[in-house]
N, C-alpha and C positions, 0 to 999 in steps of 0.2 A: 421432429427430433433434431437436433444438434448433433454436427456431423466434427468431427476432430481430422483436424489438418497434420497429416504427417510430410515428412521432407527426411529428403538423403541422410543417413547416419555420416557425423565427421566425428571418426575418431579422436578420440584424448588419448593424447603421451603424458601422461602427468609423470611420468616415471622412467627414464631411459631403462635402467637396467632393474627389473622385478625383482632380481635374484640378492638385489644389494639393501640392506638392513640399518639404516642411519637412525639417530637419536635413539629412542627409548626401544625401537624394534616396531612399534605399534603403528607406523608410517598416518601419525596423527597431525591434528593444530596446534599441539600446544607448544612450549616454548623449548621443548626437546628436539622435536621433530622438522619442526614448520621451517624455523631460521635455517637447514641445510637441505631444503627441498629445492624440487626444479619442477616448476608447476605453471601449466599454460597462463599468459600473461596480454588482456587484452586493455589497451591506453587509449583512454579518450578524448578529444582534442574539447579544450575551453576556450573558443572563440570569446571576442570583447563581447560582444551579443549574442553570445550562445547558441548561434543559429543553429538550426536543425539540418540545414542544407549542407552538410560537411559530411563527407565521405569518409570511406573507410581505406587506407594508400597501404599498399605492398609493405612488410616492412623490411627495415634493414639485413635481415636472415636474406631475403629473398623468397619468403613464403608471400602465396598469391591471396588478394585482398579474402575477407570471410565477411558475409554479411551478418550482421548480430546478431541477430533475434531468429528468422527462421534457419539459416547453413548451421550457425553457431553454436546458441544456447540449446534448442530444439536438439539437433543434431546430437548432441554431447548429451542432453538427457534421455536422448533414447538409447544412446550407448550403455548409460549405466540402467536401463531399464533393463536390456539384452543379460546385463553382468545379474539381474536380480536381485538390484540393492534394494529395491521401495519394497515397500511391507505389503501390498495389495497393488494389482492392476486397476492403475484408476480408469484407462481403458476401456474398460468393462461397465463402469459405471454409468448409469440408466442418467437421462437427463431432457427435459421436456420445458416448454411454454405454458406457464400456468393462465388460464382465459381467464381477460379480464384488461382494466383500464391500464395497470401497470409494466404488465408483460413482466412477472415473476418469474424469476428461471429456478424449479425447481431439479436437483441432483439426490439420486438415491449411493449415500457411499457408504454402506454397510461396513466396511474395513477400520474407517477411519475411528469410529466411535468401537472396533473392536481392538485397535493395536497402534492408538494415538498414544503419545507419552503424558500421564498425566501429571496436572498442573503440582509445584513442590514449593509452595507459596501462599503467605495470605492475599486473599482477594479483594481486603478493605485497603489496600494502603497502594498507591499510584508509585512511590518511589521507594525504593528495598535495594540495600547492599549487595553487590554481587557475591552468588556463594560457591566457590570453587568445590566444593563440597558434592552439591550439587548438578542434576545435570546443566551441562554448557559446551558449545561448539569446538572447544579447544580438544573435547575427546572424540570426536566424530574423522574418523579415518579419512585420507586425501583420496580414494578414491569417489569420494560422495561430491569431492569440488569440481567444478565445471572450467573454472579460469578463476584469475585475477583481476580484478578491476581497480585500474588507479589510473589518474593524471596524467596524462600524457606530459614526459618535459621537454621535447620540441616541436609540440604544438602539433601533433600527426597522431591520429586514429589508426592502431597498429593492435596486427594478432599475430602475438609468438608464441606457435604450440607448446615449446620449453622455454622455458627462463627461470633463472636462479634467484631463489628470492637471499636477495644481498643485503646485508648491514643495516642500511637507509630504506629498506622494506618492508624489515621483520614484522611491522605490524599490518599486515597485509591486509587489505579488502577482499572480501572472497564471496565468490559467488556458489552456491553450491544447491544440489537438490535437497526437496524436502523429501525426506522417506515417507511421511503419512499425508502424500499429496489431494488435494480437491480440485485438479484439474491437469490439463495436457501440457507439461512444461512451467511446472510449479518448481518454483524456485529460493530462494533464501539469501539476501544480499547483507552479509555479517560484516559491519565494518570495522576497522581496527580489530582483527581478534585477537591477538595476542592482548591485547588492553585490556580486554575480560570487563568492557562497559556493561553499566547495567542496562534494562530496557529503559532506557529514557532520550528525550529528543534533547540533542545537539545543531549547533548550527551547521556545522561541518558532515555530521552523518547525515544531516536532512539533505543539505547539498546536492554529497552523492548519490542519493535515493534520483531527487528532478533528474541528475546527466545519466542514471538508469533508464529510466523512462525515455529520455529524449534521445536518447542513442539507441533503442529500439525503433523509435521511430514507426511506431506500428501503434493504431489509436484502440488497436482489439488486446495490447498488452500493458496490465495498470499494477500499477506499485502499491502495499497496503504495509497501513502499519496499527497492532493495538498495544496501548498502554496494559501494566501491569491493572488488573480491576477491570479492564475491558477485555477480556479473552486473550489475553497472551500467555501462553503455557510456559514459556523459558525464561528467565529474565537474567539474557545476556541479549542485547543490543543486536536487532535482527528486524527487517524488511521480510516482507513477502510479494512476489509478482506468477501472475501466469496467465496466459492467452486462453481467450474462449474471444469465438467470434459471434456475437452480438452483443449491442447493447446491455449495458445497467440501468435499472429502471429511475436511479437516481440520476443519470446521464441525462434524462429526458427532462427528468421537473423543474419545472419553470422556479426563476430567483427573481428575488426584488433587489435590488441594488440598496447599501448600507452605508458604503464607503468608495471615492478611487481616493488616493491619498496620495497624486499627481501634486495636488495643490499644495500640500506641506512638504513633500518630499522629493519632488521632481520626480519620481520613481515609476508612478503611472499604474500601482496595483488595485486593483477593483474587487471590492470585499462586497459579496450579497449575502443573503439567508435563502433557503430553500421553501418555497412553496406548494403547498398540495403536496406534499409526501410525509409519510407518518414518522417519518424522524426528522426533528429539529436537527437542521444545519449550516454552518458558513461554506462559503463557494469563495476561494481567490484564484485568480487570474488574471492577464495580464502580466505589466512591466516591461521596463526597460532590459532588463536580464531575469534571467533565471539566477541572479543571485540575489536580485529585487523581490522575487515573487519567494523563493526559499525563507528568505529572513523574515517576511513578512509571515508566515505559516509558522515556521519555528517560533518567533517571540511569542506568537498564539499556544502554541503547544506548550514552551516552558511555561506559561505563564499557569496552562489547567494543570499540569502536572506537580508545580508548585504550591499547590491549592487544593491537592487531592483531588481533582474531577476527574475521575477516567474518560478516554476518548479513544476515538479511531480516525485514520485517514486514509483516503483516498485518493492516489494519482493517476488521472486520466489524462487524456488527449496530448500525449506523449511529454508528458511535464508541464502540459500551460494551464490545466485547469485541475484546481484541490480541493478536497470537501474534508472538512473540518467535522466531524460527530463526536460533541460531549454523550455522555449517555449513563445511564443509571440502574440498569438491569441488576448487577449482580448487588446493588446495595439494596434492591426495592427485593430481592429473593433471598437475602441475610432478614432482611426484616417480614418474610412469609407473605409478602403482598403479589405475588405472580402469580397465578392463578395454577393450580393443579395439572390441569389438563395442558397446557403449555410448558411447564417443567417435565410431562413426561415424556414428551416428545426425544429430550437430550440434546437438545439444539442450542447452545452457546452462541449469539448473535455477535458474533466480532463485526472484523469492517467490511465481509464476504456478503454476510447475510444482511447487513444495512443497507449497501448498496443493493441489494436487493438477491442477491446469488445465494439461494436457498439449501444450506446442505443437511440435506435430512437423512437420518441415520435407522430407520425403520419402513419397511416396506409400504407397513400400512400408512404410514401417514406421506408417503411420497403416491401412494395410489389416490386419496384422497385429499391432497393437497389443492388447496386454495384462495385467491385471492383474499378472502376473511381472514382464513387462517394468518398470511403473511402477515396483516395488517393488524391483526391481537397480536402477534409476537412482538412485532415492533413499537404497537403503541406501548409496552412495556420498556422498550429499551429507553425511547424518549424523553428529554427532560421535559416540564412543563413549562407553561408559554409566560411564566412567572422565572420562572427559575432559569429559562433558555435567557431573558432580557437582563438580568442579575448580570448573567454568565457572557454575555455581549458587552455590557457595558464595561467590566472587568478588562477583558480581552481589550479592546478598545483602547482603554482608558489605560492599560497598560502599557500599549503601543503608540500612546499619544495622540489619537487620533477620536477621543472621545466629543471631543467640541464639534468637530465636521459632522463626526456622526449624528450628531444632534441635528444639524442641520440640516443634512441628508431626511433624516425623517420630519421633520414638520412639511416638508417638499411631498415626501411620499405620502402622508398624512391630507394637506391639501388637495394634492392629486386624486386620492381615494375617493374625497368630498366631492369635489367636482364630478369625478365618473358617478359617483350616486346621485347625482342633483337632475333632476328633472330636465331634459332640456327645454331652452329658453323658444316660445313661440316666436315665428317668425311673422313680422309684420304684411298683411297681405295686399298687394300691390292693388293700386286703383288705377282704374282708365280715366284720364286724364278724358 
């Protein structure tokens, strides 16, 4: 069993005086409320190399350093756990090691498939209008936000329990809990809200997602995002992260190398495909920055999103390594090709269950849950080994890097040959 790491409650002041009533009354995101708020404010510092070795300094208040990830975010979502804002104790929810080569992590959370918001969208189409209409984060009350997350502008990693979100801010970054969580300090990193983006990938949100990650600095907490058509229930422009300590079984499987793209760009990002695991995927990592490896993921992203491919992503090992999953599930389940027995489970494969974090929403199939089992759900999600090369070459060839690539493979291609060839007898020595 999987054991959940608790840490001291730090309370949030998002509010000096409860009793005071600003914008609409509804003490919400939107553009009534949010621009006269005073809401904790934590800045994070952008090194020329983004190094991860930067602390977190006192700030100017005089309030004493907070560390991010477990004093901080941790700390604040158990406060609003205390408050009784989540729709179910995830808590409580059952979670075990599924036997077998991959090491599945199955979760039974019964809640979530009972009082998740459901999706208010087509699920054929990757890019959709924002619809104020609709639900969207601007109406979700500021007691659900944890902090602020922006840019530090002198260069210093700084947490201020209050701070006024001023003029030059209004369109805040905000970090805030998920109420229908699948894990201990599940989270929601909403950038620009006031902008009311739809879900779709940006350079600049991709960005702030990697200095998420990397200012956790904790390789047990990973940043996910799915496109509209890949499991995204909201489409207003939203990150999802939370700590579970162990391994994703996509963390483990071995990559072939495709691309570094050192040679044309000085930049040093190293692009693989995923092997031996049931879903087609790219692996980047590396770079000179974390503004090298970001841009490099994003021009991948707009490029499926422009093209209708639904996808998911994964950030791991505190922003230095990404995984890339095109995927096909709900278009092969529009056209009645998923098999019965797998739709009735209720399990939506976004970018949890790809990486391998199983959330199953019925007793019985979390008791009898299985290595096979995992590995039918997924071979569904999968593009095929036709359609993933298409979908490579595109991406690629998007980002200008379609010639290396070629070359990169006749290399790997060779290499293959060679490991399959018989080795060569060696001549056996004569006494002279």
């Amino acid at each position: 069993m999987l054991t959940i790491k608790r840490v001291a409650t730090v309370v949030s002041n998002y509010q000096e005086d409860a009793s005071e009533s600003l914008g609409c009354g509804r003490n919400c995101l939107g553009h009534c409320c949010l621009p006269v708020s005073k809401l904790p404010l934590y800045t994070f510092k952008k090194g020329v190399k983004d190094s991860t070795e930067d602390g977190i300094e006192i700030s100017s208040e005089g309030q004493p350093p907070a560390a991010f990830l477990n004093n901080l975010l941790l700390g604040q979502w158990e406060d609003r756990m205390s408050r009784g804002l989540f729709r179910y104790d995830v808590t409580l929810c059952e979670t075990k090691i599924i036997p077998g080569n991959y090491g599945f992590i199955a979760q039974l959370n019964e809640g979530r498939h009972m009082k998740k918001r459901p999706t208010e969208f087509q699920v054929d189409r990757v890019l959709q209008p924002f619809d104020e209409n609709k639900f969207n984060f601007t109406k979700i009350g500021q007691e659900e936000v944890l902090f602020r997350f922006e840019q530090s502008k002198d260069n210093n990693a700084q947490y201020f329990p209050v701070s006024p979100v001023t003029a030059d801010s209004s369109s805040s970054n905000v970090v805030a809990i998920n109420v229908s969580p699948i894990e201990y300090g599940h989270v929601l990193l909403i950038p620009h809200v006031l902008e009311c983006l739809p879900q779709r990938i940006d350079h600049g949100s991709f960005l702030l997602a990697l200095h998420m990650a990397k200012e956790a600095a904790d390789p047990f907490f990973r940043v996910g995002y799915n496109s509209l058509g890949a499991f995204a229930t909201i489409n207003h422009l939203h990150f999802q992260a939370y700590y579970l300590m162990t391994p994703f079984p996509v963390e483990k499987a071995p990559t072939q190398r495709i691309i570094r793209r050192g040679k044309l760009t000085n930049c040093g990002v190293m692009i693989s495909k995923l092997l031996n695991y049931p879903v087609q995927g790219f692996v980047f990592e590396g770079g000179n920055s974390l503004q090298d490896l970001s841009d490099a993921v994003a021009n991948s992203c707009i490029f499926l999103q422009n093209n209708n491919i639904p996808f998911n992503v994964l950030i791991s090992d505190c922003g230095g390594r990404i995984f890339l999953f095109p995927q096909c599930f709900a278009e092969k389940q529009a056209l009645g090709e998923v098999r019965q027995e797998l739709l009735e489970t209720l399990v939506n494969p976004a970018v949890w269950e790809i990486s391998g974090h199983m959330v199953l929403k019925r007793r019985e199939d979390y008791e009898n849950a299985s290595e096979e089992y995992a590995l039918r759900l997924l071979a569904e999600v999968s593009l095929s080994e036709e359609r993933f090369q298409e979908v490579k070459d595109y991406v690629l060839e998007a980002a200008g890097l379609k010639q290396e690539a070629d070359m990169m493979e006749e290399i790997n291609e060779r290499n293959e040959e060679d490991f399959n060839k018989p080795p060569t007898p060696r001549a056996t020595p004569t006494l002279a």
